[in-house]
Structure formats: structure tokens, C-alpha cells
TORKOL-4160 file (C-alpha; in steps of 0.2 Angstrom, whole numbers, padded with zeros to 4 digits, m for minus):
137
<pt num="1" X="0091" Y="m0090" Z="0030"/>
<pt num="2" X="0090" Y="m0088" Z="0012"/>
<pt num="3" X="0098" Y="m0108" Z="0010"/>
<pt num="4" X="0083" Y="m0113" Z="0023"/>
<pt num="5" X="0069" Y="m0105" Z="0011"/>
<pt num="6" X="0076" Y="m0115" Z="m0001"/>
<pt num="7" X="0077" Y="m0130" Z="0008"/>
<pt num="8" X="0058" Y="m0128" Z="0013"/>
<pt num="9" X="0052" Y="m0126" Z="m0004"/>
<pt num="10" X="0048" Y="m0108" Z="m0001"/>
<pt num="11" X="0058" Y="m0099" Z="m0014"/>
<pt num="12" X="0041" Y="m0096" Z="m0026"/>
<pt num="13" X="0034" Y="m0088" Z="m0007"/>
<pt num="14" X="0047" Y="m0080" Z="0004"/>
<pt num="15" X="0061" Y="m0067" Z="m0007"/>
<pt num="16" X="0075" Y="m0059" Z="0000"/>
<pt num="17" X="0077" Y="m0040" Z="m0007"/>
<pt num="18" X="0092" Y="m0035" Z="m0001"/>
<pt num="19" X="0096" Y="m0017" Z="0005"/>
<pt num="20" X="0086" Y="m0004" Z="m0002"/>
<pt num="21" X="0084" Y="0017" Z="0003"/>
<pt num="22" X="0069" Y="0023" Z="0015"/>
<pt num="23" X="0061" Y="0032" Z="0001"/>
<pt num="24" X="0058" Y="0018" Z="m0008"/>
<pt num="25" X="0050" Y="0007" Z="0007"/>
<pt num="26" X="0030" Y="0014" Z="0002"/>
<pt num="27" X="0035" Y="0006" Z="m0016"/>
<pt num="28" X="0041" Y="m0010" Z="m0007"/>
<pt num="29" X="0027" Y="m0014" Z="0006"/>
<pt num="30" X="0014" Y="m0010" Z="m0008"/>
<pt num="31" X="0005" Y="m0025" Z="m0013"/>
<pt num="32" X="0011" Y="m0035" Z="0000"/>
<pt num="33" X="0000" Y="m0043" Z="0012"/>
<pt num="34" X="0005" Y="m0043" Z="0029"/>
<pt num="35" X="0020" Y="m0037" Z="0041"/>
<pt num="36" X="0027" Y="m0047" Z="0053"/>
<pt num="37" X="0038" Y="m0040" Z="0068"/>
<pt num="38" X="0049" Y="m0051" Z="0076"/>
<pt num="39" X="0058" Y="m0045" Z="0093"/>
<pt num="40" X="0064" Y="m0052" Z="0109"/>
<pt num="41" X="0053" Y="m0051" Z="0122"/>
<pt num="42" X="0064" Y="m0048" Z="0136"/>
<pt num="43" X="0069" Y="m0030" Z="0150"/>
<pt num="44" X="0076" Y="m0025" Z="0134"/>
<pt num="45" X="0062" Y="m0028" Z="0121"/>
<pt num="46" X="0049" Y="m0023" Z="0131"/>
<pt num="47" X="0055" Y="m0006" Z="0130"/>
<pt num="48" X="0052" Y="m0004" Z="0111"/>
<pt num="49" X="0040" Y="0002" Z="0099"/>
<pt num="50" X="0046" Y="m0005" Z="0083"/>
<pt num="51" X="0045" Y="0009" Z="0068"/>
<pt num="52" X="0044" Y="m0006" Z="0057"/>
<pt num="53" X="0025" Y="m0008" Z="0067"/>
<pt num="54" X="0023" Y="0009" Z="0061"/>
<pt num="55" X="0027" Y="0007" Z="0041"/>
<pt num="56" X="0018" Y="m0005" Z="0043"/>
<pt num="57" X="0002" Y="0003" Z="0046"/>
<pt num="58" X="0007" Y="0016" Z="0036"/>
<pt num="59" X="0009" Y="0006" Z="0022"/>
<pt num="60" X="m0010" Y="0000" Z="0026"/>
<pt num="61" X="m0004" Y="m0017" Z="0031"/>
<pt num="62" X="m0012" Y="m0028" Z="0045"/>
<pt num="63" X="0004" Y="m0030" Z="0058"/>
<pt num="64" X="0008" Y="m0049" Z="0067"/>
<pt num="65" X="0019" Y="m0043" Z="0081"/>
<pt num="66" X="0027" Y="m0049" Z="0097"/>
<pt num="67" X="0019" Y="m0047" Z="0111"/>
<pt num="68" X="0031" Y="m0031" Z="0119"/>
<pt num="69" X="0025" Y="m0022" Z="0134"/>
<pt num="70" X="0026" Y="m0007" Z="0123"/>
<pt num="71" X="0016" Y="m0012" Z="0109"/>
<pt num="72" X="0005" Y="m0016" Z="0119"/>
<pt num="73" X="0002" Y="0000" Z="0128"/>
<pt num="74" X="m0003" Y="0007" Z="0111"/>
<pt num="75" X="m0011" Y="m0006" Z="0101"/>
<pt num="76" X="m0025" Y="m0019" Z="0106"/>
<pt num="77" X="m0030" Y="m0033" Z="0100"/>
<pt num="78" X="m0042" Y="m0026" Z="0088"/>
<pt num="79" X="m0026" Y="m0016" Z="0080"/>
<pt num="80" X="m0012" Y="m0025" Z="0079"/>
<pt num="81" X="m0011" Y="m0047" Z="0081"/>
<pt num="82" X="0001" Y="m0051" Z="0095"/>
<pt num="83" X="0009" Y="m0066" Z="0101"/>
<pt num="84" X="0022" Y="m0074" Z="0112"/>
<pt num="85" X="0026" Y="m0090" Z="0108"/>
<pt num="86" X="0031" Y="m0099" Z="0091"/>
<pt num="87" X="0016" Y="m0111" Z="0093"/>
<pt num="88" X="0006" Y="m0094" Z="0095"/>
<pt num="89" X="0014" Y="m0087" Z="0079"/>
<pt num="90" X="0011" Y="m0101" Z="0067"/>
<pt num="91" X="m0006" Y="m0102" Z="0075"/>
<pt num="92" X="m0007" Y="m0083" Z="0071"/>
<pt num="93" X="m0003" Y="m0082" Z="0053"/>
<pt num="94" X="m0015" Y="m0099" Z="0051"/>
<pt num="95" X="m0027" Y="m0088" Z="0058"/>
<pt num="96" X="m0024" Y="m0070" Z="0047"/>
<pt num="97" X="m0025" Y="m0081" Z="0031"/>
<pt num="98" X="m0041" Y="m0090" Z="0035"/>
<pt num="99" X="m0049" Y="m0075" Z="0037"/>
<pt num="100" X="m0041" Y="m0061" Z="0030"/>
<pt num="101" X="m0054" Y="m0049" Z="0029"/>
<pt num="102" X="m0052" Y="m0049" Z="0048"/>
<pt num="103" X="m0036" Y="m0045" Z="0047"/>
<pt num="104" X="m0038" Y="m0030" Z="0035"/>
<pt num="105" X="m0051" Y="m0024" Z="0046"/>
<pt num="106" X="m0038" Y="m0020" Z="0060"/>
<pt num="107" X="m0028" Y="m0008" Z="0050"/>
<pt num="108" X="m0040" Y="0005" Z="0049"/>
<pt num="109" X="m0039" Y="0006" Z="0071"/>
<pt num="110" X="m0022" Y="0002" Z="0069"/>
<pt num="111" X="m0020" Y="0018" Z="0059"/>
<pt num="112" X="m0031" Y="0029" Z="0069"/>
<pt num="113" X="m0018" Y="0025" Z="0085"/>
<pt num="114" X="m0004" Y="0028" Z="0074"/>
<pt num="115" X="m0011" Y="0044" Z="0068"/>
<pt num="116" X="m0012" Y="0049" Z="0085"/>
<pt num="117" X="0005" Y="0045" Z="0092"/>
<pt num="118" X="0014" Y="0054" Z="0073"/>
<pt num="119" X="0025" Y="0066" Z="0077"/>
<pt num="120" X="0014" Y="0078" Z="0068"/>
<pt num="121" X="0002" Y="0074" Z="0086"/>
<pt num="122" X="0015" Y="0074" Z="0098"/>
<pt num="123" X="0027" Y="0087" Z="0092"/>
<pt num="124" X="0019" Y="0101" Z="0104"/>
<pt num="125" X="0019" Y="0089" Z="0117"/>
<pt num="126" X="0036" Y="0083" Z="0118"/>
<pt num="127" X="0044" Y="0103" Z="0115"/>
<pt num="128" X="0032" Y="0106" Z="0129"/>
<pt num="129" X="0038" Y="0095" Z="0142"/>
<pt num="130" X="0056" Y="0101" Z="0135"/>
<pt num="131" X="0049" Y="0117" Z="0142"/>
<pt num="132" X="0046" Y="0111" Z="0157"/>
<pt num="133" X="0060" Y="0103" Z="0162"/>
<pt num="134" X="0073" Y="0117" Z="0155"/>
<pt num="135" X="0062" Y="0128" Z="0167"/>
<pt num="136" X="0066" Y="0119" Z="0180"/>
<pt num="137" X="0086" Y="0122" Z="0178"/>
């Protein structure tokens, strides 16, 4: 990937960091402009709901995403960009920098649905239904 950028010409617009610790991800994301997340849409893919959706939005980033069953129970299109195909992608991220105030308009819905499905929100719920069904034993 990183011999690719460099074949493209994208070196002064695409860096590779390397690993770095969780801690410092806020530090990394800041300043950036948009996060992209790349998954397989398949049986398997549709079941997830990438934390790397959530940084994201918690790092106040606009969020390009595949288009995963999952996802899309949470986020609309007002949220979070979707897409399913390369041509839809490419078009996408034409789209997000031709207007990219529209873009930064979503993350303020996006983080008002990810503020409601935090663990902080859900905690009761989940220890709750754990309650439930270790009643049932």
C-alpha cells in the first residue's frame, strides 16, 4: 500500500503512522478531516458496528462508511455517508470535498446517536437484561 501511494503520487496526501497506543488516538484524529471505514459487506460484515465509526464521531469527524446492515440500523443518512460500491465511494468522497460544510454538519446527529447508544446510556440496560435472563435459570 504504502509502494502504491507512492506510485500515485499521493505521498504529500496519504501518510502511514504505524502502530500507535489508544490513548493517543484523540491526539491522532485531531485535525484530520474525515474517517473512512472500510468493511466487507457480507453475512459477516453485516453484523458489525465498527468502533472505528465511533472514534470517529467522537473525534468530531464526518464518518464515509460501508454500507453494513448494522450501521445502518443506527446511523441515517443524515449521520453518517454510506456506500456500497467503489464507483459510489469515489463518488462519495468527490461529494464530502465539494461541500464540506455538509459533511460537518452530520457529525453533530452523528454524535447525538452515538451519545445515546455509549455505554454510559446503555450500561443499565444491558446489566438489566443480564438480570433477566440469570432469573430465568
Amino acid at each position: 500500500v504504502v509502494a502504491l501511494a507512492s506510485e500515485l503520487g499521493l505521498t504529500d496526501v496519504v501518510s502511514f503512522h504505524g502502530r500507535f497506543q489508544p490513548e493517543d488516538l484523540a491526539g491522532f484524529l485531531a485535525g484530520k478531516h474525515l474517517g473512512v471505514a472500510l468493511y466487507f459487506k457480507d453475512d459477516l460484515g453485516d453484523l458489525l458496528l465498527p468502533v472505528k465509526i465511533l472514534e470517529y464521531i467522537q473525534a468530531g469527524l464526518p464518518v464515509l462508511s460501508s454500507n453494513l446492515e448494522t450501521v445502518q440500523e443506527y446511523f441515517d443518512d443524515e449521520s453518517v455517508c454510506l456506500f456500497g460500491t467503489d464507483e459510489e465511494l469515489s463518488a462519495k468522497i468527490v461529494n464530502i470535498a465539494n461541500d464540506y460544510a455538509a459533511a460537518r454538519r452530520s457529525v453533530k446527529k452523528a454524535r447525538e446517536i452515538g451519545a445515546q447508544i455509549a455505554w454510559e446510556s446503555e450500561a443499565s440496560s444491558y446489566v438489566e437484561y443480564l438480570g433477566k435472563l440469570c432469573n430465568r435459570a
